[in-house]
N, C-alpha and C positions, 0 to 999 in steps of 0.2 A: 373235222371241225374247223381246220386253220381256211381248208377250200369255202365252206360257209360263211366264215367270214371274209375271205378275201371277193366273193362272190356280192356280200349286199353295201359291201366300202363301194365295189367299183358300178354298181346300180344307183346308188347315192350319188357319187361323184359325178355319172353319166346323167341325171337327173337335174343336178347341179348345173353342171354346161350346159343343158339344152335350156332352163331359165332365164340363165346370162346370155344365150345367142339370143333368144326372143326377145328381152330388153334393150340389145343394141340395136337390135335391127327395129324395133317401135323407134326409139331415140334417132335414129337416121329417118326414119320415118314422118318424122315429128319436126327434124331439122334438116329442110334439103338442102343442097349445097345453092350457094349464091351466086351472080355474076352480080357485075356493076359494068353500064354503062350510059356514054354522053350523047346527048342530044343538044342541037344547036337550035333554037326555034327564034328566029327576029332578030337573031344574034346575041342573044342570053343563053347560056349557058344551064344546061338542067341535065342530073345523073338521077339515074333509073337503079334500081334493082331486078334483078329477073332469076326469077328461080323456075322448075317444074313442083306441081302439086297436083296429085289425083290422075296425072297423064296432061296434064293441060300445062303451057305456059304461062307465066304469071308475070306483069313486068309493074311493079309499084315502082312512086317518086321515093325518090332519095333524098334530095337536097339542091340545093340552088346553088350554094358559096361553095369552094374549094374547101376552105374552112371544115364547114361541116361535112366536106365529102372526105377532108383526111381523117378524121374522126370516126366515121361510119365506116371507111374501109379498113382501122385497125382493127375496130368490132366481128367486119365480117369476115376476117382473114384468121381471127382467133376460134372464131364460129366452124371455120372451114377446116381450119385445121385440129379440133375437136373431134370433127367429123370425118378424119381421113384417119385420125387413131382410132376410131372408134369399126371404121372398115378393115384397120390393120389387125385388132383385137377379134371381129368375127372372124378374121382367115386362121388367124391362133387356135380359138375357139372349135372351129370347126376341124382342122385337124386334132385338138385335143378327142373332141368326138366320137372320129373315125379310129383313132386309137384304141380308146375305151371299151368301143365295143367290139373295136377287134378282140380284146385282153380278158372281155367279160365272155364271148364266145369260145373261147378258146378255155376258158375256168369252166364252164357252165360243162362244155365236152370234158373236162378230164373230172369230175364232179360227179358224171352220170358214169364215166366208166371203175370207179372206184368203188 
């Protein structure tokens, strides 16, 4: 009885994780990581963003003034670094995982020999 139930906790749990990797990895998905950079044209001053999307590089305007390029890069620096916990949580994740099923393989064998 106790291996039954320790058998549909650790299915639950293993079911659980694999939900929360699928949603970080859409959410990384959803927000790729950003650069920023300047370009000089006539001698004005213009900052770009450039991310990858779909496989393709992407390079959108930014802004024009310093001003608003300090502003946009606290934004993207917050954004980025979202996005690096959010990579550090799949590596968590993922060996939670590998655990799991080790733990649930190893119940499911002492289960049937019981």
């Amino acid at each position: 009885m106790v291996l039954e139930a320790n058998i549909v906790y650790l299915e639950e749990e293993l079911k659980n994780q694999i939900e929360r990797l699928e949603l970080l990895q859409k959410y990384l998905k959803e927000h790729p990581c950003v650069s920023v950079y300047k370009r000089n044209i006539h001698g004005n001053e213009y900052f770009y963003k450039k991310y990858w999307k779909n496989g393709k590089s992407i390079s959108e305007f930014l802004c024009r003034s310093k001003t608003a390029y300090q502003v946009k890069m606290k934004e993207i620096r917050q954004l980025n670094k979202k996005r690096l916990q959010a990579k550090q949580q799949i590596q968590v994740i993922k060996q939670s995982i590998n655990a799991l099923q080790r733990q649930l393989r190893i119940a499911k064998k002492a289960y049937r020999h019981v």
